[in-house]
C-alpha positions as CSV (number, residue, x, y, z in Angstrom):
1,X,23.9,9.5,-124.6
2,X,26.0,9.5,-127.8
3,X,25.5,6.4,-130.0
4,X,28.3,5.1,-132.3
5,X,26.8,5.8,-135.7
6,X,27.3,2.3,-136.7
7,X,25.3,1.2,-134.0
8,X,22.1,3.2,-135.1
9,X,19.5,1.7,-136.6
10,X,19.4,2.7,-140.7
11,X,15.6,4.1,-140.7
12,X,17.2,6.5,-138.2
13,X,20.0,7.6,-140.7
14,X,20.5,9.6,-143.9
15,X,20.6,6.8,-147.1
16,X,22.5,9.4,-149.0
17,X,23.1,7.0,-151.7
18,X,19.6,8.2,-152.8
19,X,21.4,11.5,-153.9
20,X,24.6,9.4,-155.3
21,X,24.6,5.6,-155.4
22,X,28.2,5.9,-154.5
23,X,31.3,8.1,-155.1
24,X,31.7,7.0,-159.0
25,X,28.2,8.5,-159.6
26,X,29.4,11.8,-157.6
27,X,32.8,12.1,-159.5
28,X,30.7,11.6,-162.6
29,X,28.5,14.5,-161.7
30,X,31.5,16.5,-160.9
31,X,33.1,16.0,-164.1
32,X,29.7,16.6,-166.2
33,X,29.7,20.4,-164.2
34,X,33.1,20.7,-164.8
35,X,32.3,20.1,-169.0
36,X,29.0,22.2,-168.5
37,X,31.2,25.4,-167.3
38,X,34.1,25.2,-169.7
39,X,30.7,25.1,-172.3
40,X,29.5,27.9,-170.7
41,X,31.8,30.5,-171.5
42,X,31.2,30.6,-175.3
43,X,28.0,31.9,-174.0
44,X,29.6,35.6,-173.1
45,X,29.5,35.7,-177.1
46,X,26.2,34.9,-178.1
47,X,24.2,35.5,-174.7
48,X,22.6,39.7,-176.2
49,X,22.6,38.3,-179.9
50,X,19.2,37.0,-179.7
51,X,15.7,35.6,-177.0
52,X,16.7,31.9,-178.3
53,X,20.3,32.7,-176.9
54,X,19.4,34.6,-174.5
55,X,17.2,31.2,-173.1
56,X,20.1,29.0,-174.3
57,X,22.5,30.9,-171.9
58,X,20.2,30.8,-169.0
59,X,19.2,27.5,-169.2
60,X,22.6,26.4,-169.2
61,X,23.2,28.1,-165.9
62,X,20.9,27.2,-164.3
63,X,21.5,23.5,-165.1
64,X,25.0,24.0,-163.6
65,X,24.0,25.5,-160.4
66,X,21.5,22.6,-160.4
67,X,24.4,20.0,-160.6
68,X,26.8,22.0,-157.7
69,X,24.1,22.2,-155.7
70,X,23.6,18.2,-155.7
71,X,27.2,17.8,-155.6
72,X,26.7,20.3,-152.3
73,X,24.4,18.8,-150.7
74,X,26.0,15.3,-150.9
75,X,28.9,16.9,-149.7
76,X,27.7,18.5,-146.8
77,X,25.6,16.2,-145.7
78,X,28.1,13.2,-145.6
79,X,30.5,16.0,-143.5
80,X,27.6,16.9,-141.1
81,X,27.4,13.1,-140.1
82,X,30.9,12.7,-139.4
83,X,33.5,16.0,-139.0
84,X,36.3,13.6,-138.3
85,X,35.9,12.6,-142.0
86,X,38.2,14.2,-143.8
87,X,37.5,12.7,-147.1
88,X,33.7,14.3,-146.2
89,X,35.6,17.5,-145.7
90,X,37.9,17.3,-148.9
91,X,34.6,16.9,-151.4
92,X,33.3,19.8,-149.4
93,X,36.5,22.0,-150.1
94,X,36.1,20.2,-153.7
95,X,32.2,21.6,-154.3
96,X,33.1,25.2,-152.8
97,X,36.1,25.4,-155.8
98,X,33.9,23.8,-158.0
99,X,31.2,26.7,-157.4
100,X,34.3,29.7,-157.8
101,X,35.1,28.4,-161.0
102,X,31.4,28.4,-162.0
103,X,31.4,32.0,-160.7
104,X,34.3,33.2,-162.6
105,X,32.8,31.6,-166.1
106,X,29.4,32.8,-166.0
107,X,30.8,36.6,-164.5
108,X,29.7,38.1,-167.8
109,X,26.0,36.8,-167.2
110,X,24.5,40.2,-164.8
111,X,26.3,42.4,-166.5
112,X,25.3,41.6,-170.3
113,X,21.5,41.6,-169.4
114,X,22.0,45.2,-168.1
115,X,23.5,46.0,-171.5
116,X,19.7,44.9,-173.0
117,X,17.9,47.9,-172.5
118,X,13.8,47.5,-171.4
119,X,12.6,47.6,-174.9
120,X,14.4,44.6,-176.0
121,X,13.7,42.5,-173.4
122,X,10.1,42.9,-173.7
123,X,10.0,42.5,-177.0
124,X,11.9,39.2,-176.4
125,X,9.6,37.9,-174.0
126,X,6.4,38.5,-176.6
127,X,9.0,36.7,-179.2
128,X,10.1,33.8,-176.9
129,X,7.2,32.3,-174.6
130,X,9.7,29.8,-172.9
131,X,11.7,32.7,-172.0
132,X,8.9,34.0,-169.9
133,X,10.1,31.3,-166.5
134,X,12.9,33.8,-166.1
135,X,11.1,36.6,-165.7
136,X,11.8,37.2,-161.8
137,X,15.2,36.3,-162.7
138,X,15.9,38.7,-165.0
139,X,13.7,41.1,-163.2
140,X,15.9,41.0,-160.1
141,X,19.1,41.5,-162.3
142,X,17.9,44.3,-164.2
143,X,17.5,46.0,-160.9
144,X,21.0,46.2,-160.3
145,X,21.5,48.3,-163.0
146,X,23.0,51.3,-161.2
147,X,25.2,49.0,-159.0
148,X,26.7,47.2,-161.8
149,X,30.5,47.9,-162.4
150,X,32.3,48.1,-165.8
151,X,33.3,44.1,-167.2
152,X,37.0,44.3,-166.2
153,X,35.5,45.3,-162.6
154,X,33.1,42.7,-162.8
155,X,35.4,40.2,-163.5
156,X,38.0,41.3,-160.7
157,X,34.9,41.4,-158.3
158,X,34.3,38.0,-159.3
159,X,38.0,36.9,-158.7
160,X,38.0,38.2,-155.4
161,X,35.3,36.8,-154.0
162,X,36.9,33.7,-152.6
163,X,38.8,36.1,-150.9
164,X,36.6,38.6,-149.7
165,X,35.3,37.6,-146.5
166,X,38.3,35.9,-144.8
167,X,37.8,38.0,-141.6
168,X,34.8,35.2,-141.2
169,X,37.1,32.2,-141.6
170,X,39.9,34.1,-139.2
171,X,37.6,35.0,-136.3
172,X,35.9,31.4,-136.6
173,X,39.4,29.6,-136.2
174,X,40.5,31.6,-133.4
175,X,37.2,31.8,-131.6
176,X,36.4,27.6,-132.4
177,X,39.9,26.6,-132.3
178,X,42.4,28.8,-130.4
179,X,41.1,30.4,-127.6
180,X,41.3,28.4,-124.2
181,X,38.4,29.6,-121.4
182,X,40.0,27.8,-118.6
183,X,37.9,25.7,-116.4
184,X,34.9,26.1,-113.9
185,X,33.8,23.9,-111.1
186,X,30.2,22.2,-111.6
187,X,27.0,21.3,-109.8
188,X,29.1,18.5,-108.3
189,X,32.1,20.3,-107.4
190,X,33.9,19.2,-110.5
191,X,36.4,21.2,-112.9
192,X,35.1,20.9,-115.9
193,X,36.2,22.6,-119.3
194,X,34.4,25.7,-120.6
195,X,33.9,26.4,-124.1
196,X,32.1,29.0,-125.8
197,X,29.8,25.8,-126.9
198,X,29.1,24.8,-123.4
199,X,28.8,28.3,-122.4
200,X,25.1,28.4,-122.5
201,X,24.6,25.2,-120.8
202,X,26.1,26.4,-118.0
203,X,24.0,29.6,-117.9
204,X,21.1,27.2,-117.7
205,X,22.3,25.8,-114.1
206,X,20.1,25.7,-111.6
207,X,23.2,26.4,-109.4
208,X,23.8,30.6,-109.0
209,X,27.1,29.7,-108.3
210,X,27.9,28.1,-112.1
211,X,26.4,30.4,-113.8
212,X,28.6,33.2,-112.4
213,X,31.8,31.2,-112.5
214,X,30.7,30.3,-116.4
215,X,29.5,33.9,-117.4
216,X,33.0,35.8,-115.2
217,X,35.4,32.6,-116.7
218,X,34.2,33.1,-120.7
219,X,34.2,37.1,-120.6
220,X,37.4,37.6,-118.7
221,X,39.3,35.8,-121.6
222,X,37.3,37.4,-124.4
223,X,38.4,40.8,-122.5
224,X,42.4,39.7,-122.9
225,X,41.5,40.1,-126.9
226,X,39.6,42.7,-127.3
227,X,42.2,44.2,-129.6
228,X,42.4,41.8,-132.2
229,X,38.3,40.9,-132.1
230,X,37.8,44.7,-132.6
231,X,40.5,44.7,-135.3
232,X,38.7,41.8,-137.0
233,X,35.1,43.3,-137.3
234,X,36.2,46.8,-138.2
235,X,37.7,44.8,-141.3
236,X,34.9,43.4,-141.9
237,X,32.9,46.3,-141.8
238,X,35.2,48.2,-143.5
239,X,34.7,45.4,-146.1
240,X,31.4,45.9,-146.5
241,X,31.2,49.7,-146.4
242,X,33.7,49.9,-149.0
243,X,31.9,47.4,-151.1
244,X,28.7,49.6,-150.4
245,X,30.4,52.6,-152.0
246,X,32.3,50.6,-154.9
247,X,28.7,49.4,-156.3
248,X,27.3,52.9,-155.8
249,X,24.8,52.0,-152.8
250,X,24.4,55.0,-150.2
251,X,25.7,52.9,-147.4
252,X,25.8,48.7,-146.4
253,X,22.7,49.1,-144.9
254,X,21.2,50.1,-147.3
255,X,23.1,47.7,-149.8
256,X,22.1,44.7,-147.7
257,X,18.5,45.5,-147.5
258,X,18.7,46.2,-151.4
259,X,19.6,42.2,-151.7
260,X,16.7,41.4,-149.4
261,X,14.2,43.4,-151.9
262,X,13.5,45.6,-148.4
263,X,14.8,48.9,-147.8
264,X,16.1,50.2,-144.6
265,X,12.7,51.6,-143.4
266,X,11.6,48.3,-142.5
267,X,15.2,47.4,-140.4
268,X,14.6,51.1,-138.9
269,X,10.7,50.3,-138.1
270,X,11.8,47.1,-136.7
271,X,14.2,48.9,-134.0
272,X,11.9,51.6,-133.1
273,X,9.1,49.3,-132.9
274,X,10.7,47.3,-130.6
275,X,11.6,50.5,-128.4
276,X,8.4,51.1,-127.6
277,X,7.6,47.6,-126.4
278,X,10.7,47.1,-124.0
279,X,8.3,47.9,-121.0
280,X,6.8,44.4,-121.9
281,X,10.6,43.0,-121.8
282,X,11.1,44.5,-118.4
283,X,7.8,42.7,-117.0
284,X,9.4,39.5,-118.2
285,X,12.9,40.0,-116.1
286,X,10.6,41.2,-113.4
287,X,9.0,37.7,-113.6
288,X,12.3,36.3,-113.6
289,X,14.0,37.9,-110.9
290,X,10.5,36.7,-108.6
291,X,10.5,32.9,-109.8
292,X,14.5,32.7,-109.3
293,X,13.9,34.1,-106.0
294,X,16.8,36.1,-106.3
295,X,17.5,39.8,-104.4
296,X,18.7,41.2,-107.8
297,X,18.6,39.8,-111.5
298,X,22.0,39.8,-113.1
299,X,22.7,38.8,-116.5
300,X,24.3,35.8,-115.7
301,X,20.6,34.4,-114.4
302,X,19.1,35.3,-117.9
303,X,19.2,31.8,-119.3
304,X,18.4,30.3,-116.2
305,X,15.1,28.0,-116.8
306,X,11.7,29.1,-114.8
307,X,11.0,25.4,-114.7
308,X,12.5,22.0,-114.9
309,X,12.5,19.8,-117.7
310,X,9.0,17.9,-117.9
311,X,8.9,14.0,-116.8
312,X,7.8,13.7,-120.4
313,X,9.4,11.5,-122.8
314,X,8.6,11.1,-126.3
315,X,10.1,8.6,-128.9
316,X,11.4,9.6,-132.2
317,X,7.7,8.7,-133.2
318,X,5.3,9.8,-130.7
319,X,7.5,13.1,-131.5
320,X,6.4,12.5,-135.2
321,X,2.9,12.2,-134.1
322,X,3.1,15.6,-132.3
323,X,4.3,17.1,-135.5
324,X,1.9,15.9,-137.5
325,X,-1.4,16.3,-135.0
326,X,-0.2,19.9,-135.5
327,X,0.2,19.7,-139.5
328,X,-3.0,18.2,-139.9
329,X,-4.4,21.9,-139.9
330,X,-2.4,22.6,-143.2
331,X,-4.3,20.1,-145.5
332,X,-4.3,17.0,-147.0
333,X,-1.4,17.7,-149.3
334,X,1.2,19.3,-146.2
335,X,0.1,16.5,-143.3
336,X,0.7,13.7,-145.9
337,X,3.8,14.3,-147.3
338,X,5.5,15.4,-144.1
339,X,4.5,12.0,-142.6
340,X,5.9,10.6,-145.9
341,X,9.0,12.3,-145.3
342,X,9.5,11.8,-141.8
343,X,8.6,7.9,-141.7
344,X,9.1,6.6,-144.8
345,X,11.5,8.9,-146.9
346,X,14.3,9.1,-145.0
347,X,14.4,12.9,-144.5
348,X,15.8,12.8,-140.7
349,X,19.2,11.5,-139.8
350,X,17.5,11.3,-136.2
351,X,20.1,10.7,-133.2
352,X,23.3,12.2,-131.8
353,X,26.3,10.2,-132.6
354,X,30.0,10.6,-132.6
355,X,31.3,13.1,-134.7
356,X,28.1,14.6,-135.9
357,X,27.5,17.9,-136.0
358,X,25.3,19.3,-133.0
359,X,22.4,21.1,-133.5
360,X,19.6,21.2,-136.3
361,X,18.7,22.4,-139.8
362,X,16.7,21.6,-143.0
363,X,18.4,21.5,-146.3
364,X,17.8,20.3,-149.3
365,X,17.5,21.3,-153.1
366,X,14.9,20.9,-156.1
367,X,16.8,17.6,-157.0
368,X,17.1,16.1,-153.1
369,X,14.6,15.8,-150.6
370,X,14.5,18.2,-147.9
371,X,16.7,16.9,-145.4
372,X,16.8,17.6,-141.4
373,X,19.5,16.7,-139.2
374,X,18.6,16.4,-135.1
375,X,20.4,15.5,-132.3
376,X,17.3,13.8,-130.8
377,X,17.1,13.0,-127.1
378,X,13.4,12.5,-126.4
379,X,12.5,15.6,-124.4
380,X,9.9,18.5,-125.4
381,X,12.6,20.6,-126.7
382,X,13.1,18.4,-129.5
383,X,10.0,17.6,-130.3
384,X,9.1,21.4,-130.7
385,X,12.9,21.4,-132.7
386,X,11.5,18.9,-135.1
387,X,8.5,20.8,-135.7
388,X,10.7,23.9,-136.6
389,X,12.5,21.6,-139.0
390,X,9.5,20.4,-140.2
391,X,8.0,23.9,-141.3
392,X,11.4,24.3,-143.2
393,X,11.5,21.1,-145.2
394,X,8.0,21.7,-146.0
395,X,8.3,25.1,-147.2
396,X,10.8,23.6,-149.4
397,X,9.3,21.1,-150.1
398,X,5.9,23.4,-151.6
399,X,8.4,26.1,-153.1
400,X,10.2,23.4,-155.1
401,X,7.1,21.6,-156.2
402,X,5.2,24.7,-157.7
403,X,8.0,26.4,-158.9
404,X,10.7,25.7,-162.0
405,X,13.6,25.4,-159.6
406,X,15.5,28.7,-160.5
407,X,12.3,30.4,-159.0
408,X,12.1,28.2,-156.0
409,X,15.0,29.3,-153.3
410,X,12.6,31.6,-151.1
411,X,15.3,34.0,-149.8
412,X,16.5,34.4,-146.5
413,X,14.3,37.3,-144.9
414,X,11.1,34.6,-145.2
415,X,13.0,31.7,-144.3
416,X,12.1,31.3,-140.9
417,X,9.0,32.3,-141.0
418,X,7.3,28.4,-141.7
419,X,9.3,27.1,-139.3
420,X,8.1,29.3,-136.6
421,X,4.5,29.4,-137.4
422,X,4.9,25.2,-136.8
423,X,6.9,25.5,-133.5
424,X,4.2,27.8,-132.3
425,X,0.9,25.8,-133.3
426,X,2.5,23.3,-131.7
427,X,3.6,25.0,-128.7
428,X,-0.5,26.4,-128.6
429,X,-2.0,23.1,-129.0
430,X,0.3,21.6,-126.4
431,X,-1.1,23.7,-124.2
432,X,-5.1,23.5,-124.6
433,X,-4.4,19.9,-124.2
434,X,-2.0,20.1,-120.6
435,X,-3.3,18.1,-117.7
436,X,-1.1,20.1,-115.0
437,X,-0.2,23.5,-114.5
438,X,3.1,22.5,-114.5
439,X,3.5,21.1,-117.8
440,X,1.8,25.1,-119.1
441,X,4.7,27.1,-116.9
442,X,7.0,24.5,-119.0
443,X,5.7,25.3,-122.1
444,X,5.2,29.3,-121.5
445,X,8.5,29.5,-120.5
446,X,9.5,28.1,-123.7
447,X,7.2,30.5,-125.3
448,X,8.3,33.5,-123.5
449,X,12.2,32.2,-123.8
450,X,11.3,32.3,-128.0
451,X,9.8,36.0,-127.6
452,X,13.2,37.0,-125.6
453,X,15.6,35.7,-127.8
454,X,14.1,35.7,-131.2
455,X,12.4,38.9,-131.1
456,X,14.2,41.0,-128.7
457,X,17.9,40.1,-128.6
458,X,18.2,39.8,-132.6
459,X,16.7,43.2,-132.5
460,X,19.0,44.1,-129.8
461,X,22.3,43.1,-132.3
462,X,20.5,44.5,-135.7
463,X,21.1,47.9,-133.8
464,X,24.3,47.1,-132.4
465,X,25.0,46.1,-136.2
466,X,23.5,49.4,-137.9
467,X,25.4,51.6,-135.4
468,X,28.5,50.1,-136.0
469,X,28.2,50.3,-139.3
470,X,27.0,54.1,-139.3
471,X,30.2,54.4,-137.0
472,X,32.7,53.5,-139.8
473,X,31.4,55.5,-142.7
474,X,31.6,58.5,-140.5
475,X,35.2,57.8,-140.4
476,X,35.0,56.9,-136.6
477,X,37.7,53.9,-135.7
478,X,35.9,50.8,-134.4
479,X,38.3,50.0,-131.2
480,X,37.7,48.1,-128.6
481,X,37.3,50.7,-125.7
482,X,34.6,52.5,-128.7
483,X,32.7,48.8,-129.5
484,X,32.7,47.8,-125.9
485,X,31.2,51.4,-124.8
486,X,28.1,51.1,-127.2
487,X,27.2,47.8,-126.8
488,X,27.4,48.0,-122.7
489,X,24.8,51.2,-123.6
490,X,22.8,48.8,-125.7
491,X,22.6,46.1,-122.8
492,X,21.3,48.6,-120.3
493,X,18.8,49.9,-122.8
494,X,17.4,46.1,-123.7
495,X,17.6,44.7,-120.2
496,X,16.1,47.9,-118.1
497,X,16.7,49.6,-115.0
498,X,15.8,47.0,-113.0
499,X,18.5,44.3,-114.2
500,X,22.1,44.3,-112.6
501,X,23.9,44.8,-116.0
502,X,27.5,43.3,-115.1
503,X,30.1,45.0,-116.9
504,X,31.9,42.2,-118.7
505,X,28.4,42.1,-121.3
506,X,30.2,45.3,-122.8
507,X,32.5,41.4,-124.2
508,X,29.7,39.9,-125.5
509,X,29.7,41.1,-129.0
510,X,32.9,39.5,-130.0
511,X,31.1,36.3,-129.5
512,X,28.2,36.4,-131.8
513,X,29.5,35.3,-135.7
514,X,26.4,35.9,-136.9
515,X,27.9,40.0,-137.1
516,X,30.1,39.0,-139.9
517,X,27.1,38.3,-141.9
518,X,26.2,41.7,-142.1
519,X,22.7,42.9,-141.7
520,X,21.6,39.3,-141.3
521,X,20.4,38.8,-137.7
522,X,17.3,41.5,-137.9
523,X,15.7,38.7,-140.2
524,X,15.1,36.4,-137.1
525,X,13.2,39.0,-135.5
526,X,10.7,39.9,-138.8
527,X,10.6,36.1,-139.8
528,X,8.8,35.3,-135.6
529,X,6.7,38.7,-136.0
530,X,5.3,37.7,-139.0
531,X,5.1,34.0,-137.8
532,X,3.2,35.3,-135.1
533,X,0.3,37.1,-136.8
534,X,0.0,34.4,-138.9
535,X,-0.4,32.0,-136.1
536,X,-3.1,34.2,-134.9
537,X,-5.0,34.5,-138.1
538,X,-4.7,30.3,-138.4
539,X,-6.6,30.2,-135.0
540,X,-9.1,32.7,-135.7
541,X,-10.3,32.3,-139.0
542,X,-9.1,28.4,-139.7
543,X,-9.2,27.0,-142.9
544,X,-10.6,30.0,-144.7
545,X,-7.2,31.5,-143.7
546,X,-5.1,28.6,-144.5
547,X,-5.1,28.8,-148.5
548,X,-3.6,31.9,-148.1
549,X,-1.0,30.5,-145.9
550,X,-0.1,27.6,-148.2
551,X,0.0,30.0,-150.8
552,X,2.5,31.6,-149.1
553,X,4.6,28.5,-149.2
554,X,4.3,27.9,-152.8
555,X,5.5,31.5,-153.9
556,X,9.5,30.3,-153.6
557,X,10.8,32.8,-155.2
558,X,8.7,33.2,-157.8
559,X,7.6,36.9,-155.4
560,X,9.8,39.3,-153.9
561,X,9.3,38.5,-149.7
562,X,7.5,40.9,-149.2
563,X,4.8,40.1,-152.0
564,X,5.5,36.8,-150.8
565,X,4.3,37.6,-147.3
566,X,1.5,39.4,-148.8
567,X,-0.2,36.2,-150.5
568,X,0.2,35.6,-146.7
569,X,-2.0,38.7,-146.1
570,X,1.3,39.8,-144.0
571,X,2.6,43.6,-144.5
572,X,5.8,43.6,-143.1
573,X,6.3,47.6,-144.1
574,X,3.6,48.3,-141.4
575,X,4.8,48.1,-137.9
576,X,1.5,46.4,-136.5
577,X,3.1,42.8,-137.5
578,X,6.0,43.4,-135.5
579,X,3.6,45.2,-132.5
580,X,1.3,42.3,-132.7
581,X,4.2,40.2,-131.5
582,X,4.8,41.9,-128.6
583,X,1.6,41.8,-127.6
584,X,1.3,37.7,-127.9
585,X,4.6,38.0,-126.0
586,X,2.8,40.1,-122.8
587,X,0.1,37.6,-122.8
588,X,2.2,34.7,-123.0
589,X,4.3,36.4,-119.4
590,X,0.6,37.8,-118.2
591,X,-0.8,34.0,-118.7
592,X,2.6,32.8,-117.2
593,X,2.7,34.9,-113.9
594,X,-1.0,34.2,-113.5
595,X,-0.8,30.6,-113.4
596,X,2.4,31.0,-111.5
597,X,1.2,33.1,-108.7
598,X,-1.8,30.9,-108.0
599,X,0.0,28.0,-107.3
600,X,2.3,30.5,-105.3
């Protein structure tokens, strides 16, 4: 059901006047950031003179990104509520400028600290104690050294960046906006509109006969562009390899990983690890193609569910309660400001509505809470999606309070990780407390579903992602005939010999944005490995273990992720994390099968 968001009760919704009491306090803001970074540029005089400028200059920065990132997040937020709002969608367009010309002003900022050479800025840190909260900062600059261009390049580089990119925006237009997937006939005989949104929905039918209509409908008219999709990607790989080169980097891979603080061993170990445990892939389709009852698995009967939907139904607070049973394992300090947040803070805008966007996430700055958006509907699903959310607001919410906020944004290749652990604690404790064996194949499945799709299939495009990439600096054109080959040889090595692999899958890359954020998928599938050994080291060892854990949480970005992991007691350059994972995967489809086969 979709409410009218007028009809929703307020302790269900955003109060985003918390962030701005009304538009007069956000214009003020605006114009205060807008003073702050005409200021700022005197700084490209003064910033190498001296540690007090140095300080000055870097406290002034940071202050502005402070400000943009409020302005953001007011922005966004009042957009995510309503996308019909175009006044929502102007202040957006209004922050993202606001954030270029903040760009351009500060461009000098990387490049004069790599002008300081080591000596000097030790002997600035002895001379200026305050100065000593930008360490990682300045740290994580000074690495760049060797990729850093000449000041007029700089400055171009900076100029371009609003430009840089645009293959994202094109592809998302056309896919979102312009491409028409004609219709399908339902479960009840209906013609119903597909989109590449509804897509998966229909995959999930428990009718053979949607599925294949959906999964033949969608691919024959991403086959009709194959041209312009492949002409679209190799720009933007182009872009990136070109980029690669410009700043000196060996290739994108290796420039990517090089902003993640990883190298490419660990993308590489990630792959091959994953090779060697596709047997344990191949037991799961096998235990797909026996529940489904079907002569041969094809792809199209992937997403189909092993079991139905539980009779289940939680309210917005039992589902709160769940969340927080699980928490209570964290601590006093964790379990009792996530119920703060979730009852009495505001920090869910709870129920689908018209116009809001679909889906879930937690955001949220050093100056807001950490907000999460649901489309709640009272099943299991979204209980265990508020749980995810959960771990990400309060791994936010930790980072931000033990950290000066320039070393609070934990990056990207940990991000996930909290979020996880949560929706798999509570996933685990769901199931020592199941009264019917029903209610564990439910949960399993969702279990084994999170393996498949987090671990395997990411993995599955990181290669795709690295191969393509190695394609183009070889000087190889990325056509369609060439990208549709590989990734048809990709599918048949991830889904096995035993899995009808249809030929229009060879389509399916031209469907997946996430490949124009280069080298960012393989993330999801180090973020649940190490989730997973964590989760196993919070139910073996308890509350000796979770210390380290929290401590994990309050790194930010205070650490490098990979330190930061390691306060975890979590080596991600070893390839046991990511093997460990596979192995709670085979127990999760050997617990599965057996329960399944008895009642069989």
């Amino acid at each position: 059901m979709v409410f009218e968001r007028k009809d929703i009760d307020p302790k269900y919704k955003w109060d985003l006047t918390v962030i701005y009491a009304d538009e007069a306090a956000f214009e003020k803001d605006y114009a205060l950031a807008e003073k702050k970074i005409e200021a700022f540029r005197a700084h490209e005089q003064t910033m190498t003179v001296s540690a007090d400028e140095l300080l000055a200059t870097l406290t002034d920065m940071v202050a502005i990104d402070a400000l943009i990132e409020k302005l953001w997040q007011y922005a966004s937020l009042s957009f995510s509520v309503d996308t019909s709002d175009n006044h929502a969608q102007a202040l957006n367009t209004k922050v993202r400028n606001l954030a270029v010309t903040a760009g351009e002003a500060s461009w000098f900022v990387s490049p004069y600290l790599l002008k300081l050479d080591r000596a000097t800025v030790d002997a600035w840190f002895a001379e200026c104690p305050a100065l000593e909260s930008f360490r990682r900062m300045i740290e994580k600059t000074m690495r760049e050294k060797e990729h850093t261009l000449s000041d007029e390049c700089e400055i171009l580089m900076s100029r371009m960046q609003d430009a840089l990119g645009s293959h994202t925006g094109i592809r998302s237009i056309f896919s979102n906006s312009d491409l028409r997937f004609g219709k399908i006939r339902n479960e009840e005989g209906k013609k119903v509109e597909l989109t590449d949104t509804n897509y998966v929905m229909h995959l999930m039918s428990n009718e053979r006969r949607v599925r294949k209509a959906a999964f033949d409908c969608l691919y024959k008219t991403y086959e009709q562009f194959g041209n312009t999709y492949a002409t679209l990607y190799e720009a933007r790989v182009k872009e990136a390899t070109t980029t690669a080169k410009v700043r000196h980097f060996a290739d994108s891979i290796t420039a990517s990983t090089f902003r993640d603080e990883v190298t490419p061993v660990i993308y590489n170990n990630l792959i091959n690890t994953v090779h060697e445990g596709l047997s344990v892939l191949y037991d799961y389709y096998d235990l797909k193609k026996e529940v489904l009852g079907v002569p041969h698995l094809h792809l199209y009967d992937i997403y189909a569910p092993l079991m139905g939907e539980i009779d289940t139904n939680y309210t917005y607070e039992e589902a709160v309660d769940e969340v927080l049973k699980t928490a209570k394992i964290f601590g006093k300090e964790y379990e009792s400001n996530l119920r703060a947040g979730l009852l009495e803070k505001g920090w869910v805008d709870v129920f689908p509505c018209r116009g809001k966007r679909g889906g879930a996430f937690s955001s949220g700055t050093p100056d807001t809470e950490p907000y999460i958006l649901l489309n709640y509907t009272n099943k299991f699903d979204d209980v265990s999606t508020l749980a995810h959310e959960a771990g990400h607001s309060m791994h936010s919410w930790f980072s931000n309070h033990y950290n000066e906020p320039h070393n609070a944004s934990y990056t990207i290749f940990v991000a996930e990780v909290a979020s996880t652990v949560n929706e798999l604690l509570l996933a685990h404790r769901k199931l020592n407390e199941c009264q019917s064996d029903e209610e564990k194949l439910y949960i399993l499945n969702q279990l084994m579903e999170t393996f498949k799709g987090t671990l395997y299939r990411q993995t599955m495009f990181a290669e795709f992602e690295r191969d393509m990439h190695a394609l183009c600096e070889k000087g190889v054109p990325l056509t369609a005939e060439r990208i549709n080959e590989h990734y048809y040889g990709l599918v048949k090595r991830y889904f096995g010999p035993r899995v009808v692999c249809d030929k229009q899958i060879a389509f399916e890359w031209m469907r997946i944005p996430h490949f124009y954020s280069c080298f960012y998928v393989y993330k999801y599938a180090t973020c649940i490995s190490a989730a997973s050994a964590i989760v196993k080291r919070i139910e073996t060892e308890g509350e000796a273990y979770i210390n380290q854990y929290i401590g994990f949480l309050k790194c930010g970005d205070s650490k490098s992720p990979l330190e930061s992991l390691l306060v975890a007691g979590i080596d991600m350059t070893k390839p046991e994390v990511v093997r460990s994972a596979i192995e709670d995967f085979a127990a999760t489809v050997k617990q599965f099968k057996e329960i399944y086969q008895s009642k069989k």
